[in-house]
KEKOL-178145 format. One record per residue: residue number from 0; x, y, z of N, C-alpha, C in turn. Coordinates in nm, 3 decimals, padded with zeros to 5 digits, always signed. Example, Ala and Ser with C-alpha at 12.3 -4.5 7.8 and 13.67 -1.06 7.14 Angstrom:
% KEKOL-178145
[0, [+01.319, -00.569, +00.780], [+01.230, -00.450, +00.780], [+01.320, -00.330, +00.780]]
[1, [+01.285, -00.225, +00.708], [+01.367, -00.106, +00.714], [+01.290, +00.003, +00.787]]
END
This chain:
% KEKOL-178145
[0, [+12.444, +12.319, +10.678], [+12.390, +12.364, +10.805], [+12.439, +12.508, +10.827]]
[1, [+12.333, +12.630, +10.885], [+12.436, +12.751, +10.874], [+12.480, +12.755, +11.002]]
[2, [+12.546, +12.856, +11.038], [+12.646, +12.856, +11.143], [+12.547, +12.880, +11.296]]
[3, [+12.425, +12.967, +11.279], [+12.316, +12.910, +11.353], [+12.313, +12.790, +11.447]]
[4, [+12.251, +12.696, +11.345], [+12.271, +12.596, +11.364], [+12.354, +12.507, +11.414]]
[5, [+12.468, +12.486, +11.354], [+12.556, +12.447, +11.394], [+12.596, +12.475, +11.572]]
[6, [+12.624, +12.609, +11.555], [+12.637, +12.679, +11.746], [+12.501, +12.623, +11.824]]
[7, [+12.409, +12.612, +11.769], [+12.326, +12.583, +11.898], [+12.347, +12.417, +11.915]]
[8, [+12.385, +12.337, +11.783], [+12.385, +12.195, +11.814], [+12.544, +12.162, +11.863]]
[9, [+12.595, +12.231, +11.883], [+12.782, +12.229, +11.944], [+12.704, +12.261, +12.094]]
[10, [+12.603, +12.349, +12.112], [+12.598, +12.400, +12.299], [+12.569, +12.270, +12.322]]
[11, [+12.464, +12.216, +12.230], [+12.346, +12.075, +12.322], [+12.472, +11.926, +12.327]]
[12, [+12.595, +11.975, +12.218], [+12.681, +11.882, +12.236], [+12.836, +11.852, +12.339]]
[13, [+12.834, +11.953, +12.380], [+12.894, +11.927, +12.525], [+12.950, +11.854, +12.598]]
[14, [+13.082, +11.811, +12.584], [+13.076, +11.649, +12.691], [+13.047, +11.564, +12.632]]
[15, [+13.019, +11.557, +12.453], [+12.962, +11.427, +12.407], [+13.088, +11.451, +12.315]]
[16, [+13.087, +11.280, +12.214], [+13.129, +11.264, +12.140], [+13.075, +11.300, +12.025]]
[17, [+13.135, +11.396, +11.915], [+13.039, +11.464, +11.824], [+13.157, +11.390, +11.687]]
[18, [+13.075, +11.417, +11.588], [+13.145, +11.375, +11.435], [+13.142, +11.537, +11.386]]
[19, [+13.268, +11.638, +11.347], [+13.292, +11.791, +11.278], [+13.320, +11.750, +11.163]]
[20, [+13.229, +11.804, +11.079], [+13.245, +11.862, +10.950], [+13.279, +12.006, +10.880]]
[21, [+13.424, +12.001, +10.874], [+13.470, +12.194, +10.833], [+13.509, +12.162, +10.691]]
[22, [+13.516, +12.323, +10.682], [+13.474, +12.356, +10.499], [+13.592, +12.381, +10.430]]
[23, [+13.698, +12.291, +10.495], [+13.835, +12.260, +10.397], [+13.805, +12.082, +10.416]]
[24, [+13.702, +12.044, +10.445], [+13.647, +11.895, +10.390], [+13.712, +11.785, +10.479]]
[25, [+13.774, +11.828, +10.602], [+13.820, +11.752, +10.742], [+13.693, +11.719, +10.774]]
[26, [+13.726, +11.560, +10.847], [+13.607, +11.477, +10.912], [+13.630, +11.463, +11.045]]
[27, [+13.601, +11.503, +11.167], [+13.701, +11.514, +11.226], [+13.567, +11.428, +11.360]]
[28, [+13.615, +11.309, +11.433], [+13.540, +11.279, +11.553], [+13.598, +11.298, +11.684]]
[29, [+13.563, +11.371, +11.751], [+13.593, +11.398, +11.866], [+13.526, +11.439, +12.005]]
[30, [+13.596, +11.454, +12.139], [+13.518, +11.480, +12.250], [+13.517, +11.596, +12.281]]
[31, [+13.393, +11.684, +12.268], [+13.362, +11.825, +12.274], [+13.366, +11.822, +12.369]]
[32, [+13.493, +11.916, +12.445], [+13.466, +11.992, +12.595], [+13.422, +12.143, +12.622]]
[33, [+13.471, +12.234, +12.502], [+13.404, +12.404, +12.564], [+13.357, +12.429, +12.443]]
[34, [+13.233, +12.489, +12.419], [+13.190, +12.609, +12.301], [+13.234, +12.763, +12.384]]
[35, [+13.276, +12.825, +12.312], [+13.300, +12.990, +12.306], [+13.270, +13.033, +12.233]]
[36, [+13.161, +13.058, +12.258], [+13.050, +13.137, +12.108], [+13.137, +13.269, +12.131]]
[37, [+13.161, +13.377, +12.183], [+13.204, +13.482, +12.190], [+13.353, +13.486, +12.115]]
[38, [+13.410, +13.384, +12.104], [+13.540, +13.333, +12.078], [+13.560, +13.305, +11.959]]
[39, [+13.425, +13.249, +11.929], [+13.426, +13.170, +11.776], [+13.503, +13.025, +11.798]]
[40, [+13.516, +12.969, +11.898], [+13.616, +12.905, +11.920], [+13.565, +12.740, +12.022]]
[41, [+13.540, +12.652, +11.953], [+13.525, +12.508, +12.057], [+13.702, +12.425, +12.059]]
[42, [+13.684, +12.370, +12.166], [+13.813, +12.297, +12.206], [+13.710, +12.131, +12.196]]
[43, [+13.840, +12.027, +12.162], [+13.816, +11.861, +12.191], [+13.931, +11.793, +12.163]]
[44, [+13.910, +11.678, +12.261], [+13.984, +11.609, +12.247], [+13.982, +11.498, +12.111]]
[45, [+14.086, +11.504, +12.014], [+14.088, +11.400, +11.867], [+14.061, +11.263, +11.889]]
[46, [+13.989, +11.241, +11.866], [+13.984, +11.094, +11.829], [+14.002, +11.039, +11.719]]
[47, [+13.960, +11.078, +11.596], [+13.990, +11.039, +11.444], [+13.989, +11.194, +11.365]]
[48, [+14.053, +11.126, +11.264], [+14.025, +11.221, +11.154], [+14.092, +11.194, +11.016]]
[49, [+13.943, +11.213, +10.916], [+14.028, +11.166, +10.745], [+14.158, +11.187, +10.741]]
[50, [+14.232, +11.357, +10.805], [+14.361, +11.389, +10.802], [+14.438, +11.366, +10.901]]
[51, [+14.510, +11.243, +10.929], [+14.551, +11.223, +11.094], [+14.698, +11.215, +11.037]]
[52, [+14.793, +11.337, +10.876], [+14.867, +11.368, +10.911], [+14.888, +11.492, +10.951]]
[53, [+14.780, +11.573, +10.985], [+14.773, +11.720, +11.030], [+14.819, +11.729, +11.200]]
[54, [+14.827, +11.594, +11.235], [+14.858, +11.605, +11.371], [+14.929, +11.534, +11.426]]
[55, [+15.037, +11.590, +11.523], [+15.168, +11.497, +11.587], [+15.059, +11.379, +11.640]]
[56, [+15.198, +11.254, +11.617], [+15.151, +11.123, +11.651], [+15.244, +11.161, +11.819]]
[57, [+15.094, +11.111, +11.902], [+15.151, +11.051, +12.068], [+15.031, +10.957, +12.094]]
[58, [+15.120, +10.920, +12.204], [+15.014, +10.822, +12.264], [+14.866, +10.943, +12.361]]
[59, [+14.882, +10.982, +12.391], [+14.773, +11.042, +12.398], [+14.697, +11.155, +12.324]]
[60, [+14.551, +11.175, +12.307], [+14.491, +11.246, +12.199], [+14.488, +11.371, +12.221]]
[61, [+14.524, +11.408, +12.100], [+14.526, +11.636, +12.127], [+14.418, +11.668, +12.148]]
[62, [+14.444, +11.744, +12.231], [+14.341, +11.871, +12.247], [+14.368, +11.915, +12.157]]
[63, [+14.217, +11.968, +12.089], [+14.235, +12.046, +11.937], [+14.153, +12.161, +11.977]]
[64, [+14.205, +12.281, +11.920], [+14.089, +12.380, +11.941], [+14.047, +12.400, +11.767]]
[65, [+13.935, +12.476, +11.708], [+13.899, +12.518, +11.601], [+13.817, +12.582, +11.613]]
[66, [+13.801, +12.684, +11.462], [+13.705, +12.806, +11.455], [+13.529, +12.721, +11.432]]
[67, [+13.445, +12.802, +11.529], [+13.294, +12.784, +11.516], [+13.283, +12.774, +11.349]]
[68, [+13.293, +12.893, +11.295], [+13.226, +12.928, +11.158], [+13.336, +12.861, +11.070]]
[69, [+13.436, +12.774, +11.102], [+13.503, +12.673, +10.993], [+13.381, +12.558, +10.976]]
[70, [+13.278, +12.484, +11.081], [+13.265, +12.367, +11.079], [+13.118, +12.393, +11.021]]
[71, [+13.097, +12.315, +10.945], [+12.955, +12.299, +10.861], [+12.877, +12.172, +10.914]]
[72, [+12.902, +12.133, +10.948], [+12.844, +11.984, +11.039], [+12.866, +11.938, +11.153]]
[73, [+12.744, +11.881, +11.246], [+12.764, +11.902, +11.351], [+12.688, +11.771, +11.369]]
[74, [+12.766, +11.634, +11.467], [+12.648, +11.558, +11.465], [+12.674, +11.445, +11.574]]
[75, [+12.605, +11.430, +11.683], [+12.642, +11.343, +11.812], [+12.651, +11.221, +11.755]]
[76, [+12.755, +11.169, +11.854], [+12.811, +10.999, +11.785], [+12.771, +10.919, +11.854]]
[77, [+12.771, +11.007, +12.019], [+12.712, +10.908, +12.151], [+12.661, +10.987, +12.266]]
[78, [+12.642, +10.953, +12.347], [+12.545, +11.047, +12.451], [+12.640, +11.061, +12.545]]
[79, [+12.764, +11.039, +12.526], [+12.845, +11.064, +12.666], [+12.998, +11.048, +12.623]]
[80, [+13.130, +11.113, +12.667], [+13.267, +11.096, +12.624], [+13.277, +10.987, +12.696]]
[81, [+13.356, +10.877, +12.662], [+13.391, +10.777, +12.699], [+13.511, +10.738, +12.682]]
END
């Protein structure tokens, strides 16, 4: 998907639960709260991920931020964070 793409399907994803695909091969599902296209930069809250030792274990889920042009896949899981 090019990065196009990707940014316009991160705007329409918003507030949803999305599945990220970035190009060091992390699977990453989580609840998209901000795109910053100007930033290069979306924030969410973790829910899973292939690598869940990249991130301190707590009882509640990180806020993760990551780069726009890292993620190659972009794809709604559900129509609403829950």
């Amino acid at each position: 998907m090019s990065i196009t793409k990707v940014l316009e399907k991160l705007k329409t994803c918003i507030d949803s639960r999305v599945k990220l695909t970035f190009r060091d091969g992390e699977i990453v599902i989580g609840d998209l709260d901000v795109v910053l296209e100007d930033e290069d930069l979306i924030v969410f809250d973790l829910v899973t991920s292939n690598r869940p030792d990249k991130y301190e274990r707590s009882d509640k889920r990180p806020h993760i931020s990551a780069t726009i042009s890292d993620v190659t896949e972009c794809e709604r899981v559900s129509a609403g964070v829950q």
